[in-house]
N, C-alpha and C positions, 0 to 999 in steps of 0.2 A: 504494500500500500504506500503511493507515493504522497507525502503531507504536502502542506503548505503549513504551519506555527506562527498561531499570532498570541502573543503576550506580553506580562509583562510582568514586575514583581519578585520578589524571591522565589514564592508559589508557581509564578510563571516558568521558571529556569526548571524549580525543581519537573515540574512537567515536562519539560524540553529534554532533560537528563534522562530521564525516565522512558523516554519514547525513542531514543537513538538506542539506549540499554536496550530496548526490547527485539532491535533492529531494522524497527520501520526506516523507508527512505524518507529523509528530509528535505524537500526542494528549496527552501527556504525560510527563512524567518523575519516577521513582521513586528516590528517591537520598538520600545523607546529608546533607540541608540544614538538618539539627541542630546539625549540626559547622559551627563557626567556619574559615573557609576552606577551604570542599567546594566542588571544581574542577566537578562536574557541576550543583551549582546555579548554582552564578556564571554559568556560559555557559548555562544555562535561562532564566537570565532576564534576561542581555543579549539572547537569541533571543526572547524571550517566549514563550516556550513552560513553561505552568502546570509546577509541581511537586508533589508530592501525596506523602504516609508511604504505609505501606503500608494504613492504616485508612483513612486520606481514598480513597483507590484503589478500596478495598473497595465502601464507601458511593456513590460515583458511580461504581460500575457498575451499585450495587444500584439506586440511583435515575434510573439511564438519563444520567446526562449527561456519561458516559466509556465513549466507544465506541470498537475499535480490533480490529483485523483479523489483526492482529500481534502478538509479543508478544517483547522482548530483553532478556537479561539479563546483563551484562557484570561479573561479579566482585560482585553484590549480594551481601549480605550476609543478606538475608532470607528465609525461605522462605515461596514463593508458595501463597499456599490458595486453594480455590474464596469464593466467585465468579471474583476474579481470575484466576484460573487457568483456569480452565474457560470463561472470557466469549469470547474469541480464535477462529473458525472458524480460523486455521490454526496454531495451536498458538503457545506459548510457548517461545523458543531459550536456553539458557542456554551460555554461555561460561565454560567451567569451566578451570580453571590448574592444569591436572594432564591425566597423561593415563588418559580411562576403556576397559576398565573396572577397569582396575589398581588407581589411585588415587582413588577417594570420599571427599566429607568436607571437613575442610582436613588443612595440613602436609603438603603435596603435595610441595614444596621440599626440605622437612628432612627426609622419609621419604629422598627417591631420594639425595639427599647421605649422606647417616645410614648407607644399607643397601647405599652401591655400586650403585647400577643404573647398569646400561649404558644406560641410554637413557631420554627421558622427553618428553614431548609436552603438548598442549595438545588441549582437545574441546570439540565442538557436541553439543549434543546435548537434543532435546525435553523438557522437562520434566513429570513426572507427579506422584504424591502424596509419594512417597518424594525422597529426594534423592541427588541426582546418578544414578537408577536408570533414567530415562529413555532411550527408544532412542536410538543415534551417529547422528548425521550424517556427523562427520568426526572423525580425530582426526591435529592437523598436528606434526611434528618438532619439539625443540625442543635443540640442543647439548645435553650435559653432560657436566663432566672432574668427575667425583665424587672425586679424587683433590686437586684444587685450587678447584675450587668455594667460595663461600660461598652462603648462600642469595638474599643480595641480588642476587648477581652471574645467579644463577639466575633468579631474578623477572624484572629486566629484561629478560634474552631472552627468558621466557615471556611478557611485556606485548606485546611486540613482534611474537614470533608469532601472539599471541590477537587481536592487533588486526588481521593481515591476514588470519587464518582468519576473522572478524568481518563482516570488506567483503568476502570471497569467497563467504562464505553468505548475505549479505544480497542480496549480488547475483542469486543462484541462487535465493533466494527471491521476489523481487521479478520474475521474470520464469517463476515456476509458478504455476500455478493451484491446485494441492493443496500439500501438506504433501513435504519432502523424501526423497528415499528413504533407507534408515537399516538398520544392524545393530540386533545385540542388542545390552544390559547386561547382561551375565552376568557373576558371580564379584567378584575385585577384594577389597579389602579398605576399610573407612572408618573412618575415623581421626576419634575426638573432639576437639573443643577439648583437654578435659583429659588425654586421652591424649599429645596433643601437647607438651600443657606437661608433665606428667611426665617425657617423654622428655628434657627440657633439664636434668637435675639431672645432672650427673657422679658418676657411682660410682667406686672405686680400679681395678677391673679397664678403664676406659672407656680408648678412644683421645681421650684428650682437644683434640687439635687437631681433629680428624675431627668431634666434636661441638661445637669451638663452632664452625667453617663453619657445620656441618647448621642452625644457629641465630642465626648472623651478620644480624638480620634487623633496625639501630636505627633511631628508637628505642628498641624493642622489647628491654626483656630479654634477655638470651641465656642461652647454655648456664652453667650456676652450678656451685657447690659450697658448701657451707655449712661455717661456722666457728661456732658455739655458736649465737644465735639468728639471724645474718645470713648474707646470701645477697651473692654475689662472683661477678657476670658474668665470663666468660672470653673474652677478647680472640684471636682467630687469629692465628700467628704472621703468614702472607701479609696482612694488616689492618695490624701492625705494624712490617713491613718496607716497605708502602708507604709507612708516611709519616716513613721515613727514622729515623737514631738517632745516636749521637752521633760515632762513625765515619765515616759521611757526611759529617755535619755538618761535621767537620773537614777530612777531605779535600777541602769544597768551600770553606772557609777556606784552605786551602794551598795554592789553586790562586789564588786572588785575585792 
């Protein structure tokens, strides 16, 4: 099975690793190698396996000298258009960090923290013109204490699940001769970038510990409040209490 690899991230590389181990052909890799220590270039081209934007991608399809049979997309950032998209006889997989068809978009994290959900997951699912609208493949478990949560503490167990829902589809794929079988995308709601950041302003009526978790996400900004023209991230008490205060402190002086 010839890929195409789009990601990005630690999670993304570790998928990249994992899929050359396995022995699939890698045609290329589509990834942040704009950015100054981007984990999916660096291991592309210790593999030697080319790199490509998504316009270099474009263009060597269009001019025939990026062919691939496959197509994965692990927390990319960009949305795939035709040609790219359409080049794949068996479709293009996207690995979404949320779960569909609930959650579309970003702030998948800070929605299910934010709003109480009981539950939240991770999805496969085909890729079409729209985003994240494409049919399920699968969508796997993912813990949440939405009551103690922060969003980072969230992420990582989403990285973790996406990465084994990742190798368990690729597996499945790599051993069909068609396209996986798959539900609808129906319904769900999609959350804008800007939606998302709006949500991080504290109002007076807010649970303010509840929103800065839903937003716990650094280096990243978090949940604020504003004082005349400045904006004042807000720190989660359970963030603050990890890393101890001056009570401890002493007590672990007195114990000396």
């Amino acid at each position: 099975m010839r890929i195409l690899f789009a990601g990005r991230k630690l999670a993304g590389r570790d998928a990249l690793a994992w899929t050359v181990e396995q022995g699939h052909d890698v045609a290329g890799v589509l990834t942040d190698d704009f950015l100054p220590g981007s984990p999916c270039a660096a291991l592309a081209a210790e593999l030697g396996v080319p790199t490509f934007s998504h316009e270099s991608a474009m263009a060597a399809v269009e001019d025939g000298s990026l062919s691939f049979d496959s197509g994965v997309s692990f927390v990319y950032w960009r949305v795939l258009r035709a040609p790219l998209l359409t080049h794949p006889a068996r479709g293009f997989v996207n690995f979404h960090p949320a779960p569909l068809p609930a959650l579309k978009g970003v702030g998948g994290y800070n929605v299910a923290i934010l709003e109480r959900m009981d539950s939240y997951g991770v999805s496969a699912h085909y890729v079409d013109a729209a985003i994240d609208t494409g049919p399920i493949i699968e969508v796997a478990p993912v813990p949440l204490d939405a009551e103690r949560d922060t969003a980072v503490e969230l992420e990582a167990r989403s990285m973790d699940a996406l990465l084994a829902l990742y190798r368990r589809t690729l597996s499945r794929m790599a051993t069909s001769e068609s396209q996986l079988p798959t539900e609808e995308n129906r319904g769900g709601r999609y959350v804008t970038r800007a939606e998302m950041e709006a949500m991080k302003r504290i109002a007076p009526a807010d649970d303010v510990d509840l929103k800065a978790r839903a937003f716990w996400f650094p280096p990243y900004a978090g949940a604020y409040f504003e004082r005349g023209d400045e904006r004042h991230t807000v720190v989660p008490r359970r963030v603050l209490d990890s890393l101890g205060g001056g009570d401890t402190h002493l007590q672990r002086r007195g114990a000396r």
